[in-house]
GUMAR-695884 format. One line per 10 residues: number of its first residue (from 1); their letters; for each residue x, y, z of N, C-alpha, C, O, CB. Coordinates in steps of 0.2 Angstrom, whole numbers. Glycine has a CB too. Layout:
<atoms>
NUM	A	X Y Z X Y Z X Y Z X Y Z X Y Z | ...
</atoms>
This chain:
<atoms>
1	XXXXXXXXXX	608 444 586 609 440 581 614 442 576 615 448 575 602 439 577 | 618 438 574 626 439 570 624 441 563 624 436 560 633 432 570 | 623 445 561 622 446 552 627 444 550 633 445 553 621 453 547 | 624 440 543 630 435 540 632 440 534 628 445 531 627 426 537 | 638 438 532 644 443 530 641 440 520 643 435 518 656 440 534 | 637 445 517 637 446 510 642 449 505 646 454 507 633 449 510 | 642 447 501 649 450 495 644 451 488 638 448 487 659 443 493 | 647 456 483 642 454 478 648 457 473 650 462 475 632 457 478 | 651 455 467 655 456 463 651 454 456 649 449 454 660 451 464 | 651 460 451 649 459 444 655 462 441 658 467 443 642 463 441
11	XXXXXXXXXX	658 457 435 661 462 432 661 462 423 661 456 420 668 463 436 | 662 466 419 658 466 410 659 472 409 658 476 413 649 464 409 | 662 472 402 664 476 398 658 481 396 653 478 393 669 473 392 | 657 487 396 652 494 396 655 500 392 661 503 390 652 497 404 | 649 501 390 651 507 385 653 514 390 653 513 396 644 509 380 | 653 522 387 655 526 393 649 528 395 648 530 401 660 532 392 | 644 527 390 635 529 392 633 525 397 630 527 402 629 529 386 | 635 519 395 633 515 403 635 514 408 632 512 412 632 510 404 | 642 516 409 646 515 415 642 523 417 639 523 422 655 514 413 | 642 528 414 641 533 418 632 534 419 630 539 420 644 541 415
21	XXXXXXXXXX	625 528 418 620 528 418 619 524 428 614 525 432 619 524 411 | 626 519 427 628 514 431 628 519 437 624 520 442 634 510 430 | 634 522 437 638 528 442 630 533 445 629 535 451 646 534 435 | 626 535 442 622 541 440 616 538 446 613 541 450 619 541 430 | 616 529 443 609 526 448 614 526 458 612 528 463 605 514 445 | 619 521 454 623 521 461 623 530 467 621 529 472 633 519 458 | 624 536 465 624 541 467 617 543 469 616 545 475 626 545 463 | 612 542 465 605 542 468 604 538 473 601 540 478 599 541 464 | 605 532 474 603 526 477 609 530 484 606 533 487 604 516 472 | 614 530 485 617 534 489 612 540 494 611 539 500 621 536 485
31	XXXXXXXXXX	610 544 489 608 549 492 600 547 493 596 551 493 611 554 489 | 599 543 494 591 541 496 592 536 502 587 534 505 586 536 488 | 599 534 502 599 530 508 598 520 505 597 515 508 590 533 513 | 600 521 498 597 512 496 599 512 490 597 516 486 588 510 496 | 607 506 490 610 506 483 608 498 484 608 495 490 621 508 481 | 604 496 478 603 488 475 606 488 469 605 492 464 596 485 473 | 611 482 471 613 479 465 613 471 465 613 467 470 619 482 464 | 612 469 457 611 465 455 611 462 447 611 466 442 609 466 457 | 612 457 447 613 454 441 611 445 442 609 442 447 622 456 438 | 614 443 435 610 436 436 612 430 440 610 424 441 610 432 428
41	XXXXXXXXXX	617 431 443 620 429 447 619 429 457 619 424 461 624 431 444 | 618 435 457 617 437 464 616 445 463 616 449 459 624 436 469 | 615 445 472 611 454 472 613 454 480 614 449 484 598 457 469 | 612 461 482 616 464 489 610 471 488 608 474 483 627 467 488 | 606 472 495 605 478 497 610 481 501 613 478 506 600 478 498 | 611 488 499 615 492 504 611 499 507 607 504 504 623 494 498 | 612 498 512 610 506 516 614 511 518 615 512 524 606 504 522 | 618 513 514 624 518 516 619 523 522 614 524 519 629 523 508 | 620 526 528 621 532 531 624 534 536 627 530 540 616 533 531 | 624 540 538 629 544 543 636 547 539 635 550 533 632 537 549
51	XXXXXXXXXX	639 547 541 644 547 539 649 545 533 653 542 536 646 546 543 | 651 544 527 654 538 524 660 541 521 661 547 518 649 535 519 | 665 536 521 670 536 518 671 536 512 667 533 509 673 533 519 | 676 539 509 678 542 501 684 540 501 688 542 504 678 550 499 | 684 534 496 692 534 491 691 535 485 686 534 483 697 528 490 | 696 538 482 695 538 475 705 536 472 710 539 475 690 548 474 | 706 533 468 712 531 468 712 531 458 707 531 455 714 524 473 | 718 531 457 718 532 447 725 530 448 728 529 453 716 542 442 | 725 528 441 735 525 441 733 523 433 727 523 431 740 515 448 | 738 522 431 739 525 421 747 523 421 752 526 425 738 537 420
61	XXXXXXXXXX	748 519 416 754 516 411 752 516 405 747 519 403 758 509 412 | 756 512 403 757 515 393 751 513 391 747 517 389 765 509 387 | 748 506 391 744 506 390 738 503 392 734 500 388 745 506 385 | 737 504 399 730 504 403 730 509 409 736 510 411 729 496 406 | 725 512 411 723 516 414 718 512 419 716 506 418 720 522 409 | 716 516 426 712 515 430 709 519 435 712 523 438 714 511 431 | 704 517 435 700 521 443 696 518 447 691 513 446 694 528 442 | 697 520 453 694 517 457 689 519 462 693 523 465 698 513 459 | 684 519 465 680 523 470 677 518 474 673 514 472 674 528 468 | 679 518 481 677 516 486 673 518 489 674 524 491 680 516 489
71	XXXXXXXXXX	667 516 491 663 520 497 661 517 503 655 516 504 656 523 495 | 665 516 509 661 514 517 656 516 521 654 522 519 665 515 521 | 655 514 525 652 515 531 651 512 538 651 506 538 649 517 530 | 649 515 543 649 507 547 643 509 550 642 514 554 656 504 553 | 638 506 548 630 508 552 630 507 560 624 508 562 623 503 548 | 633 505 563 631 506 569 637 510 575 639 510 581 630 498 571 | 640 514 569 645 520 571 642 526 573 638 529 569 650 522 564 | 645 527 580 642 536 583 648 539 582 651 540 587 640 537 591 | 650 542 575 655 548 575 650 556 574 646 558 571 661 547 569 | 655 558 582 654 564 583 657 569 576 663 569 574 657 566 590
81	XXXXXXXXXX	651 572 573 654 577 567 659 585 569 661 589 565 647 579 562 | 658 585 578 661 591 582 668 588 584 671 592 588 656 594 588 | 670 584 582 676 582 586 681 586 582 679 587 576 679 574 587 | 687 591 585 691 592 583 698 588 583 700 584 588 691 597 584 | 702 588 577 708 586 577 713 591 576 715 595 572 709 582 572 | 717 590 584 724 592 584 729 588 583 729 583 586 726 595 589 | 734 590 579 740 587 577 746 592 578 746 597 577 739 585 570 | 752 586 583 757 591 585 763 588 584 763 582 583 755 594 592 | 770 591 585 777 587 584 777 584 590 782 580 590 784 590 582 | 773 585 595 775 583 603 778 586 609 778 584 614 779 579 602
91	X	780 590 606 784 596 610 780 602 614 783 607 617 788 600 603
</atoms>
C-alpha cells in the first residue's frame, strides 16, 4: 500500500522562552523515536529513526537574521554505519 505524502506547516511570531520550550519538546520527541506536531489547523506524526540527517544553515543582513534546522530521514533506509569513504584525485 502507497502512503500518502503528508505536509504540516505552522508558522506565528514566539517569544525566545517559547521558541526554545518548542525546540526542547521537538529534541525529546526526537530522541524517544516520536515528534507530534500540531496546531488548529492540522497535525503530522513523525517517527524519525536510524540514521538522520543534519542541516543547520544561518544567513544575517542589516536588518534580519536567520536559522534554519533541517532533520531527515528515510525509514526504510539500510545504511551501513561501517562503510568507509575514500576520496581520491583519480590518479
Amino acid at each position: 500500500m502507497k502512503q500518502i505524502k503528508k505536509q504540516f506547516s505552522h508558522d506565528s511570531l514566539q517569544d525566545a522562552d517559547s521558541i526554545k520550550a518548542i525546540l526542547k519538546a521537538i529534541t525529546t520527541g526526537v530522541g524517544k523515536g516520536k515528534v507530534v506536531l500540531s496546531d488548529d489547523q492540522d497535525d503530522i506524526i513523525l517517527e524519525p529513526e536510524g540514521l538522520l540527517n543534519l542541516k543547520v544553515s544561518a544567513s544575517q543582513d542589516e536588518d534580519r537574521s536567520s536559522l534554519t534546522l533541517r532533520i531527515s530521514w528515510h525509514a526504510d533506509r539500510n545504511v551501513s554505519k561501517k562503510r568507509k569513504l575514500v576520496v581520491g584525485d583519480g590518479k
